[in-house]
N, C-alpha and C positions, 0 to 999 in steps of 0.2 A: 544124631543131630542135637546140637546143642538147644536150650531153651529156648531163649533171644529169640534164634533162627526157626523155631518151634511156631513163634506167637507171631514172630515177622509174618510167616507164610501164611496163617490162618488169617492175618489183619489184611494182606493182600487178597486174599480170598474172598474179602467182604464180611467178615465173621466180626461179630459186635465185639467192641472188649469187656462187656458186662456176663458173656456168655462163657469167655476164656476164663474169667476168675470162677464163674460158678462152676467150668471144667476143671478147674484145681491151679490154677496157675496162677502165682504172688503176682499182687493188683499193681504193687513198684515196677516189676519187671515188664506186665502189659502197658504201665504208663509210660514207662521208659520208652520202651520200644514204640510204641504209635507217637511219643514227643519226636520221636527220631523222624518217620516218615513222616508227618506232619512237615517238617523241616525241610528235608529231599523234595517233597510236592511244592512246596510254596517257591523253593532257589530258583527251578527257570519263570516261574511267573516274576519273580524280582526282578531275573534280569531282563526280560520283555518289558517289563513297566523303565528300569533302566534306559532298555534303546529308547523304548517310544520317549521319555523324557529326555534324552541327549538330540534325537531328531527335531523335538520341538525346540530346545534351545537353539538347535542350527535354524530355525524357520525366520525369512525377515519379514519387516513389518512394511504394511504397505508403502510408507515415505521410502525405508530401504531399497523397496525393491522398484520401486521408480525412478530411484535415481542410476540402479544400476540399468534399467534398460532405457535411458536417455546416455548414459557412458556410452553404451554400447551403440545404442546407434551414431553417438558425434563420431567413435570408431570407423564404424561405416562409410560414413558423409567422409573422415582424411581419407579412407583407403580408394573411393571412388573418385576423390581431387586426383589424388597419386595415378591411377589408373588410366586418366582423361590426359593429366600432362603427358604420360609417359608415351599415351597412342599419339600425342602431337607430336610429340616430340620426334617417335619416331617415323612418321610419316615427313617431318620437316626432314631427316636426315635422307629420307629415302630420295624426295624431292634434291637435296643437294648432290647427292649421290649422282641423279640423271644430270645436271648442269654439270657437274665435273667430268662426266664421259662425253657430255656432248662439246664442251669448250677443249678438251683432251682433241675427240675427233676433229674441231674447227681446226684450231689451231696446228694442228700436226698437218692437215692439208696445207692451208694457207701457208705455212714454212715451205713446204715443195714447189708451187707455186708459184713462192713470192722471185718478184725479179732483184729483189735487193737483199737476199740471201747468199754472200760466197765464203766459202769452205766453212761454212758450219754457222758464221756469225753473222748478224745481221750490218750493214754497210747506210741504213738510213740514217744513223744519227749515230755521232762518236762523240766522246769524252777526254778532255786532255789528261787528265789526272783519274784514277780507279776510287778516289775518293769521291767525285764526282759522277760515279755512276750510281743510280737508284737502286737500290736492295731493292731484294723478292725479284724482279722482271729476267734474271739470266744470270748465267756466269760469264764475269768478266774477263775480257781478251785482246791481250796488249798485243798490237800489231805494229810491228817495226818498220816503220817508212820513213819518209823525211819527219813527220809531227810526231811519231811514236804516238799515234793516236789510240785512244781505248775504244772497246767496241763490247756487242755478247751476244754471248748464244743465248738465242731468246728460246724460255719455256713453252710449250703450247699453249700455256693458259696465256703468255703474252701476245703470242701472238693470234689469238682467239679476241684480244681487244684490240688489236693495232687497227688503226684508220686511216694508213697511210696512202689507200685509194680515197681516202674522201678528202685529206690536205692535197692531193697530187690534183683533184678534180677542183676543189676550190680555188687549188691556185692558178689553174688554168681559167677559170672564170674570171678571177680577180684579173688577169692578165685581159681577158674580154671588154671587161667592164670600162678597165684604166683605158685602153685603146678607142673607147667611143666618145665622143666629142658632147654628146649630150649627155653622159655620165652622170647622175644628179642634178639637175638640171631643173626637173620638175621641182624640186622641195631648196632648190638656191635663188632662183629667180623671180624677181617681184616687179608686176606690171609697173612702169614710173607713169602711167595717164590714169589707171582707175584703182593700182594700190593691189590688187588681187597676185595671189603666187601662185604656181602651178601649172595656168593654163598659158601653154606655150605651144607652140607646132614648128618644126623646121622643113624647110623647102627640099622635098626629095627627086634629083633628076637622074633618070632613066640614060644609064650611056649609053646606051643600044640606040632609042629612037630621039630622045631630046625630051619626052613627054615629062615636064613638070607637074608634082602635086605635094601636097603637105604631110608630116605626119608629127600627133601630137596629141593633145588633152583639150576637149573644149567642153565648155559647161552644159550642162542641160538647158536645152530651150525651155522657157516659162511659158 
């Protein structure tokens, strides 16, 4: 065994280095050697003190570290806007989704239905020219007659709006109405003795028996 390695082992051992020179061993060679381990003991305390000062340099300071947890929460606060639009959102689709199946199901009945459906196109209302037909409502369809009039096959969805029972009803009213002789009558006519409009009555007779009576608007007794 070499010296060195002699006085290493005995300085590991706990043996004083005043006790190695009085055992006969050159005092350079004990100094040497415990400068050595001296050395080796102190490197991982350096580098411990090292981390712990690189950790403290990463450490922020209160101002820092409140503005990162205000970042972080305004993060929060878009990602729960994001979150709120996107469940309306898709609840609004979901909603259109039920209106498109149910104007799909109107409409596809009312087409079978309708009496003013033949071979495919609709027959209530035609166009002289395909320029003159309204985009989006059907495909247009030139029907060759005397007019070469235009016409279309109407989509469900058009015919899920069509109101052509409530013009056929109105105009059967209108037809009511023009045929009654007292027609407007209440809001055209103005008494010529006291000035008053409205209050009017006409003489209504019974062809059955003869029995005469009035019918008409008259004011509230005072």
């Amino acid at each position: 065994m070499r010296v060195t390695e002699h006085v290493e082992h005995l300085l590991r051992q706990g043996r004083k280095p005043k006790e190695l020179v009085e055992l006969g061993f050159s005092r350079q060679v004990v100094t040497r050697v415990r400068r050595r381990l001296r050395k080796e003991k102190a490197a991982p305390l350096a580098k411990v003190s090292q981390g712990v000062a690189r950790a403290e340099s990463h450490l922020l300071t209160p101002a820092q570290l409140s503005e990162q947890v205000a970042a972080i929460q305004q993060e929060l606060r878009t990602l729960e806007d994001k979150l709120r639009k996107t469940d309306s959102l898709v609840k609004e689709l979901l909603e259109i989704k039920v209106l498109v199946a149910a104007a799909q199901q109107l409409g596809t009945y009312r087409h079978e239905k309708c009496p003013y459906q033949k071979d495919g196109f609709c027959t209530w209302e035609s166009w002289e020219s395909e320029n003159e037909v309204p985009q989006d409502i059907g495909e247009p369809v030139l029907v060759e007659n005397e007019k070469n009039q235009w016409y279309i096959k109407p989509s469900p969805f058009y015919c899920a709006m069509c109101t052509i029972s409530l013009e056929v009803h109105l105009d059967e009213m209108d037809i009511d109405v023009s045929g009654n002789p007292l027609s407007g009558a209440k809001y055209q006519i103005t008494c010529k003795g006291c000035g008053k409009k409205g209050w009017i009555a006409a003489a209504i007779k019974c062809t059955k028996c003869g029995y005469e009576t009035y019918w008409g608007w008259w004011p509230k007794k005072e």
